[in-house]
C-alpha positions as CSV (number, residue, x, y, z in Angstrom):
1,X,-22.4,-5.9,22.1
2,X,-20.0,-8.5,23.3
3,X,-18.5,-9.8,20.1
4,X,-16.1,-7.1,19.5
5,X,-13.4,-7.4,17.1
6,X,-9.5,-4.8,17.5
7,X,-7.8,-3.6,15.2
8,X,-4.5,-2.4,15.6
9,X,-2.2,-0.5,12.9
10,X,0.4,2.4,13.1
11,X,-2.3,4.8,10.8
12,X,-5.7,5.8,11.0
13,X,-5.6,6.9,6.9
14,X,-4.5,3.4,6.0
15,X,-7.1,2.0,7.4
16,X,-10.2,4.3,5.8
17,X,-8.3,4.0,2.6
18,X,-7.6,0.2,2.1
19,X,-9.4,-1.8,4.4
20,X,-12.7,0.5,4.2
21,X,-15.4,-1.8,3.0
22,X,-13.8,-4.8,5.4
23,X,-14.5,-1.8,7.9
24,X,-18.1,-1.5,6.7
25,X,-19.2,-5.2,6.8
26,X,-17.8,-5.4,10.3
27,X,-19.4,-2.6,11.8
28,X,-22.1,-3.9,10.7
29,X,-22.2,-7.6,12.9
30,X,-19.7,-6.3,15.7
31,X,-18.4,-3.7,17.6
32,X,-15.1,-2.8,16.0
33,X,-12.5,-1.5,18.0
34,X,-9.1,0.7,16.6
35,X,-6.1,1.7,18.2
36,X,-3.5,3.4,15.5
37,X,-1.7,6.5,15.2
38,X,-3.8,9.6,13.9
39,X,-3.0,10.3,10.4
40,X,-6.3,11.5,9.4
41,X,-10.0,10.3,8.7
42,X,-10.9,9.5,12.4
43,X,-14.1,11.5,12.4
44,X,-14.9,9.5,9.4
45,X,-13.8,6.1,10.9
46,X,-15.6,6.9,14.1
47,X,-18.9,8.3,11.9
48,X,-19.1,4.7,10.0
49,X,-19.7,2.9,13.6
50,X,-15.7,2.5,14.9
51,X,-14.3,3.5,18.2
52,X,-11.0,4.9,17.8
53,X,-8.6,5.4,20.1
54,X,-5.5,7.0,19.1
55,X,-2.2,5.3,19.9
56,X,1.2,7.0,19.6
57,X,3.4,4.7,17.3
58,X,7.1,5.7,16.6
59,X,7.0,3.9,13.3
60,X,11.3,3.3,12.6
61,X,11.9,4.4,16.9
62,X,14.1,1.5,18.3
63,X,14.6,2.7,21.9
64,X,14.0,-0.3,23.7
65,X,12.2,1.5,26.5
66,X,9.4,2.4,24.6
67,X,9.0,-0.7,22.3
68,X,8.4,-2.0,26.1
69,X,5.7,0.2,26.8
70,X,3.9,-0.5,23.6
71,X,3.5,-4.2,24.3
72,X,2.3,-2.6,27.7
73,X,0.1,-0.5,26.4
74,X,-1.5,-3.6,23.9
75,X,-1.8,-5.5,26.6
76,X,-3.7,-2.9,28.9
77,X,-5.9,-2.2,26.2
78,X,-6.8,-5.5,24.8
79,X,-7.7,-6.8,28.7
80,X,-9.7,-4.0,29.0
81,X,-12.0,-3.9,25.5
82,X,-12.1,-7.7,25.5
83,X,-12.1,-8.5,21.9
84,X,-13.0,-12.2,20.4
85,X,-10.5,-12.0,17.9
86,X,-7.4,-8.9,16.7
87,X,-6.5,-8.1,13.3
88,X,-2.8,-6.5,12.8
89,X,-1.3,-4.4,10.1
90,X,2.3,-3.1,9.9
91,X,5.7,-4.4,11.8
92,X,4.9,-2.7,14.9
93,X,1.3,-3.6,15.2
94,X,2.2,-7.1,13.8
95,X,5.1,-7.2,16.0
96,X,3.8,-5.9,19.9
97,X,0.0,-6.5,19.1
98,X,0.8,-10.1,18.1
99,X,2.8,-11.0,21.2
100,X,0.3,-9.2,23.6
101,X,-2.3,-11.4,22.1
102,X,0.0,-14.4,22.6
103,X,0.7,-13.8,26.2
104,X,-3.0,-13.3,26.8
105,X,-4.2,-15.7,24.6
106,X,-6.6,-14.1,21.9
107,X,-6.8,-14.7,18.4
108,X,-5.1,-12.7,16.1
109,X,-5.1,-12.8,12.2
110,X,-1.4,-10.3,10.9
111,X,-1.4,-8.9,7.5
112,X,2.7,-8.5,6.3
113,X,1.9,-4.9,4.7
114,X,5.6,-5.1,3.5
115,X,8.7,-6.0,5.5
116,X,11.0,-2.7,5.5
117,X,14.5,-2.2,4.2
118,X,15.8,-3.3,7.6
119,X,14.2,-6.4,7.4
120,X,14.6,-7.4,3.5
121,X,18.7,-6.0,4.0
122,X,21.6,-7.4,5.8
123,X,22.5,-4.9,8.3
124,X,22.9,-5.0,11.9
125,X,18.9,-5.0,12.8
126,X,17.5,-7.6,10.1
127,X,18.3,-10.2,12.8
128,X,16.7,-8.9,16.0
129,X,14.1,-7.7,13.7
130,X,13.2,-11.2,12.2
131,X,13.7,-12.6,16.1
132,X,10.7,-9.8,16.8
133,X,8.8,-11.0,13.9
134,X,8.9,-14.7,15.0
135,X,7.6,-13.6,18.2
136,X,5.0,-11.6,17.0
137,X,4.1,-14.2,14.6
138,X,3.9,-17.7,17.1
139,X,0.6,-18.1,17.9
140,X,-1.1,-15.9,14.9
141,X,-4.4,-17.7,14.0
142,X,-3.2,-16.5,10.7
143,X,-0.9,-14.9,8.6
144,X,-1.7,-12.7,5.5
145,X,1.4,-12.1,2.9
146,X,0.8,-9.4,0.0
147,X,3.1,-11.1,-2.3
148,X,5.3,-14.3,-2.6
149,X,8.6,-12.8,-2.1
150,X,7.8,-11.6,1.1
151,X,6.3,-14.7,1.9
152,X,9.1,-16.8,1.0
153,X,11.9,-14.5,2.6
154,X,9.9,-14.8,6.0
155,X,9.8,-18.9,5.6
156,X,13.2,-19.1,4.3
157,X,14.3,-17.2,7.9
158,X,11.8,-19.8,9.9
159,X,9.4,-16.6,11.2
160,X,6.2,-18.4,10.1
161,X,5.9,-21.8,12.1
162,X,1.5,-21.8,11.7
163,X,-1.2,-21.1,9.0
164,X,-0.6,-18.7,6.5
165,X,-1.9,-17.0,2.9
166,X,-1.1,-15.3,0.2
167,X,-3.8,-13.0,-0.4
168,X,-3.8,-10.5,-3.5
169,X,-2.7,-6.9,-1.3
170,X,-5.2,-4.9,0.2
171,X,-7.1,-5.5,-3.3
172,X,-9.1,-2.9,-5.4
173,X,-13.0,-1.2,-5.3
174,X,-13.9,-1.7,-8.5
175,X,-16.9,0.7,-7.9
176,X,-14.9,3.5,-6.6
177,X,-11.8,2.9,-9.1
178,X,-14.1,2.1,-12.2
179,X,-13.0,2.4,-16.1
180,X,-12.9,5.5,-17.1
181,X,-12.8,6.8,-20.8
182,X,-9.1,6.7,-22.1
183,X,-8.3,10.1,-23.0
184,X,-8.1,11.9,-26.4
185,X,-5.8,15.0,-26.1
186,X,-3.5,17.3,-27.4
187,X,-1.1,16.3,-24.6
188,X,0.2,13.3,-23.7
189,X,-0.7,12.9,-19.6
190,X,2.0,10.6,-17.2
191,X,1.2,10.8,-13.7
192,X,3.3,10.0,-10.6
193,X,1.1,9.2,-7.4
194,X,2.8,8.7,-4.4
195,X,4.3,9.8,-0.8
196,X,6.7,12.2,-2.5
197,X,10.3,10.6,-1.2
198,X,13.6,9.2,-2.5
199,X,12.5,5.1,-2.7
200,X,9.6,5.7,-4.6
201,X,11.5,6.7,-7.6
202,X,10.2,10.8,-7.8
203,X,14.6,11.3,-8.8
204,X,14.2,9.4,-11.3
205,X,10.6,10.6,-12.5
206,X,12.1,14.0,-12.6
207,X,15.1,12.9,-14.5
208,X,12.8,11.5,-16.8
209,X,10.8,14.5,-17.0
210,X,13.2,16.6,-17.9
211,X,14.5,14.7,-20.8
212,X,11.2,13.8,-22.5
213,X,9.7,16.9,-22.2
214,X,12.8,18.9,-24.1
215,X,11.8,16.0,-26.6
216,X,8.5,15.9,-26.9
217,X,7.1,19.3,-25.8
218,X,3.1,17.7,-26.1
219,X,3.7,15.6,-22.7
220,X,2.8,16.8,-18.9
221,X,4.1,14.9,-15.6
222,X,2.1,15.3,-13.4
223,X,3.1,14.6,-9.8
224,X,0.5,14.2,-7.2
225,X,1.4,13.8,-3.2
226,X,2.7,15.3,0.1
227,X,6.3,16.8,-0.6
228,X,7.2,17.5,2.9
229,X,9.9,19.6,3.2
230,X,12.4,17.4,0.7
231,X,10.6,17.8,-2.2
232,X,8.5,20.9,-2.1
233,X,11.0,23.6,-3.2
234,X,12.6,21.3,-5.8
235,X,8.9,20.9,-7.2
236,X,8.1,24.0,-7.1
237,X,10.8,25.7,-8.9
238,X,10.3,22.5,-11.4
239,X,6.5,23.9,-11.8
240,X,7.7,27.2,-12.3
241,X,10.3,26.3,-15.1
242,X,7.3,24.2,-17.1
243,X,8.8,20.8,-16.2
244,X,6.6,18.9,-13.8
245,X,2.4,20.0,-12.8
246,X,3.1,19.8,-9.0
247,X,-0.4,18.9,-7.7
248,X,0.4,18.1,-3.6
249,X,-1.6,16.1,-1.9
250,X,-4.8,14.9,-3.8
251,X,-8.4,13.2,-2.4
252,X,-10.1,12.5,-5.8
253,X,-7.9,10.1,-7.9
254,X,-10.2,8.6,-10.1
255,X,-10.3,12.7,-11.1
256,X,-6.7,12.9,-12.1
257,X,-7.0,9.9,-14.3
258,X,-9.6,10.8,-15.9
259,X,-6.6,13.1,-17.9
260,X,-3.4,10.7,-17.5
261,X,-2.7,8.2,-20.5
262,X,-0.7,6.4,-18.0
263,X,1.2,5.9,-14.1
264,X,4.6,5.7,-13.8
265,X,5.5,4.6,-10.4
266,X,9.5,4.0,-9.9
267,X,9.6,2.6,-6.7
268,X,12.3,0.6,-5.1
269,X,10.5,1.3,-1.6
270,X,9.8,-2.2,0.2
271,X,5.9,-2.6,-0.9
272,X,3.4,-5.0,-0.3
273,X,1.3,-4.7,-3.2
274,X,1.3,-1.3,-5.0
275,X,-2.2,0.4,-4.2
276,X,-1.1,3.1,-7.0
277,X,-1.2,0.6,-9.5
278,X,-4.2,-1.5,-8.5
279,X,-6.2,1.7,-8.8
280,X,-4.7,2.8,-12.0
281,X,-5.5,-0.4,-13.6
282,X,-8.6,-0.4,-12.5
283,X,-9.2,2.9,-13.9
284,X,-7.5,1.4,-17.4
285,X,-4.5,3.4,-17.3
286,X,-1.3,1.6,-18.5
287,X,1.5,1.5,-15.9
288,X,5.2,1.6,-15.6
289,X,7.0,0.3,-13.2
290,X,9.8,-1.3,-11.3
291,X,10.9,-5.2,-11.4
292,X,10.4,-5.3,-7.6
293,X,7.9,-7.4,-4.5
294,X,4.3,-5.9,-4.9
295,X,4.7,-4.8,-8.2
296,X,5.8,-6.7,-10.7
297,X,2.5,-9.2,-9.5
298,X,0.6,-6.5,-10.6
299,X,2.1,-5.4,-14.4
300,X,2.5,-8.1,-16.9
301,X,5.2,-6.4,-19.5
302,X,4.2,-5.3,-22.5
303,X,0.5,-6.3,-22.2
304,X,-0.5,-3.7,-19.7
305,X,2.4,-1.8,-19.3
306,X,6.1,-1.6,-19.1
307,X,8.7,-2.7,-16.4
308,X,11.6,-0.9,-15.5
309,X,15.0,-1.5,-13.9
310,X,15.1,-0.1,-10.5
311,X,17.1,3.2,-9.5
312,X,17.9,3.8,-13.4
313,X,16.4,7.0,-15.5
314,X,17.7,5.7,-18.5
315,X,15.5,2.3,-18.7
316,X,12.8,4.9,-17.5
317,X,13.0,7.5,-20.2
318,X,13.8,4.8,-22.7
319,X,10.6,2.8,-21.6
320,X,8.2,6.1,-21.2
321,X,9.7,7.0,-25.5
322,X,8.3,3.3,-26.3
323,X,5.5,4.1,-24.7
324,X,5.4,7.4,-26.6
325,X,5.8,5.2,-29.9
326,X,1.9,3.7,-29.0
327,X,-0.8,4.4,-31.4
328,X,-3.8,5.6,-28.7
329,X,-5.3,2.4,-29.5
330,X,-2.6,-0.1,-28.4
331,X,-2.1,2.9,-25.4
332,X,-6.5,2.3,-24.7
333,X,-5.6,-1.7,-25.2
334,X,-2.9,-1.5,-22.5
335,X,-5.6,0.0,-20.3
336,X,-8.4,-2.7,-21.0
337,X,-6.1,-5.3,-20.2
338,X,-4.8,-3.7,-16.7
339,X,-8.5,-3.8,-15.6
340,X,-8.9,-7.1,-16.9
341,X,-6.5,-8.5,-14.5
342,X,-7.5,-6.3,-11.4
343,X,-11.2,-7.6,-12.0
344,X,-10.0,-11.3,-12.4
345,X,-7.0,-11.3,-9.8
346,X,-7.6,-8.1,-7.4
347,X,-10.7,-7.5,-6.4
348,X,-10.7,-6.1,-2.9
349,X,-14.1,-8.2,-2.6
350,X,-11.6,-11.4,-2.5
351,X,-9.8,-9.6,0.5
352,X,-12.5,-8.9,2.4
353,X,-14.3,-12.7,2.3
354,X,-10.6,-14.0,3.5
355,X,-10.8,-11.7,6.4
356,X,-14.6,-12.8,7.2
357,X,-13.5,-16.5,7.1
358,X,-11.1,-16.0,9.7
359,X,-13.3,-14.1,12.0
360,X,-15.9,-17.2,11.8
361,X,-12.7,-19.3,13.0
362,X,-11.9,-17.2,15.4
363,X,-15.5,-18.0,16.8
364,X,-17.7,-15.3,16.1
């Protein structure tokens, strides 16, 4: 087949998790291509019809040397498969894919997945950084942003000189994320999903924790993802003094709503648009979380959930005890109206028909 479409991202996982079913049409009309980092899933990425190959990526590395042989390596790899058009994902990807395809002169469609703090801060590399972007950026076919602020930071610095669209994250499956029943328990379930690390809020979710549940001895906090070595002990200890449910690393999310009454996600971390909360939604779970890029877009406060001031356990405990206050009804009404605005503003469907519109431009 000669109408071969690359991808090219820092993560393999990513790519499964929230661009499958764009995956699953292409495959379909093309060969698809993939060069990222192995995080997991290939077997399953290379069993649905894509050819992986697996690129080292040092995500935050800044030796000079070998951002030099990255560009390198793009530009090996993308005379040799030959693809009709590339789609990027991350900075790097964004970055080095998009100025090989400039200097050989292929189409490429970048996706801003979220800038990084040494982008969105002043600091000694938000310039050379921005500099990089613009590069990377100068002759993308077109430009996807996951939310406005991001957008308008990177026009504001003159990065974006061609097309470009705001497009609603990586969206959500409604099918594989559907409504689930709202629960009707003894306990009163909140659930932290999420790399376990500083920026997504998990110190203040423990803080929280430990207040409310001296308080009000009927709630669980949950806390579901990979601790690394951080985290673990801390959890552990937390699990074993009847604090926090330390769950690790979970596949089946859906699963553990099925028994939260709501998400609490405390993030300050540079996002695009919050997966977490596009899948809680859309499972009807109320969510709490930060006034921050990627998701506030997503929460409208006190209709489907609660907003939070960033980096502070008091407006968190404060907002999880008016929470508390709910009657389960206005808890299940919070819910409805989460899905409600995933199905009307999220749905990954939307995502996928902008990425198949700039394939046909591209020419295939």
């Amino acid at each position: 087949m000669d109408k071969t479409i690359l991808i090219i991202s820092n993560v393999t996982n990513g790519l499964y998790m929230f661009r499958r079913e764009l995956l699953e049409r292409l495959v379909k009309m093309y060969n698809v291509e993939i060069l990222a980092g192995d995080t997991g899933r290939v077997d399953v990425l290379e069993t649905m019809g894509c050819h992986v190959t697996i690129t080292e990526i040092e995500r935050h590395g800044t030796n000079p040397i070998k951002e030099l042989q990255l560009i390198r390596y793009y530009k090996k790899k993308i005379k040799e498969i030959k693809p009709k058009v590339v789609l990027t994902y991350t900075v790097k990807p964004n970055i080095y894919g998009g100025m090989a395809c400039a200097c050989l002169g292929v189409p490429y469609v970048a996706n801003i997945t979220g800038l990084g703090t040494a982008i969105e801060q002043p600091g000694k590399l938000q310039k050379p950084l921005l500099f990089l972007l613009k590069r990377g950026f100068r002759k993308a076919q077109k430009v996807f942003f996951q939310n406005s602020e991001n957008m308008n930071f990177l026009l504001k610095h003159r990065v974006i000189s061609g097309a470009y669209e705001l497009i609603p994250g990586s969206g959500v499956n409604l099918e594989r994320f559907p409504l689930l029943d709202y629960p009707q328990s003894d306990t009163l379930d909140f659930v932290f999903i999420s790399r376990i690390m500083k920026e997504k809020g998990i110190d203040q979710y423990i803080d929280a924790a430990k207040v409310i549940r001296q308080k009000y001895p009927n709630t669980r906090f949950h806390i579901c993802g990979d601790a690394g070595t951080a985290y673990k002990e801390l959890l552990e200890q937390m699990q074993k003094d009847g604090i926090v449910i330390y769950h690790g690393k979970i596949s089946d999310v859906p699963k553990m709503h099925k028994v939260s009454a709501c998400t609490i996600h405390p993030t300050y971390y540079p996002e695009g648009m919050s997966n977490v909360l596009l899948e809680s939604c859309a499972c009807g779970r109320p969510i709490i979380t930060t006034d921050r890029p990627g998701c506030r877009e997503i929460v409208d406060d006190g209709i489907n959930g609660f907003i939070v001031k960033q980096q502070d356990s008091q407006d968190l405990i404060e907002k999880i005890e008016k929470f508390i206050s709910l009657s389960w009804d206005e808890r299940k009404q919070m819910g409805l109206a989460g899905r409600a605005k995933v199905e009307h503003e999220f749905d990954r469907r939307i995502v996928v028909n902008k990425y198949l519109e700039e394939i046909k431009r591209a020419g295939l």
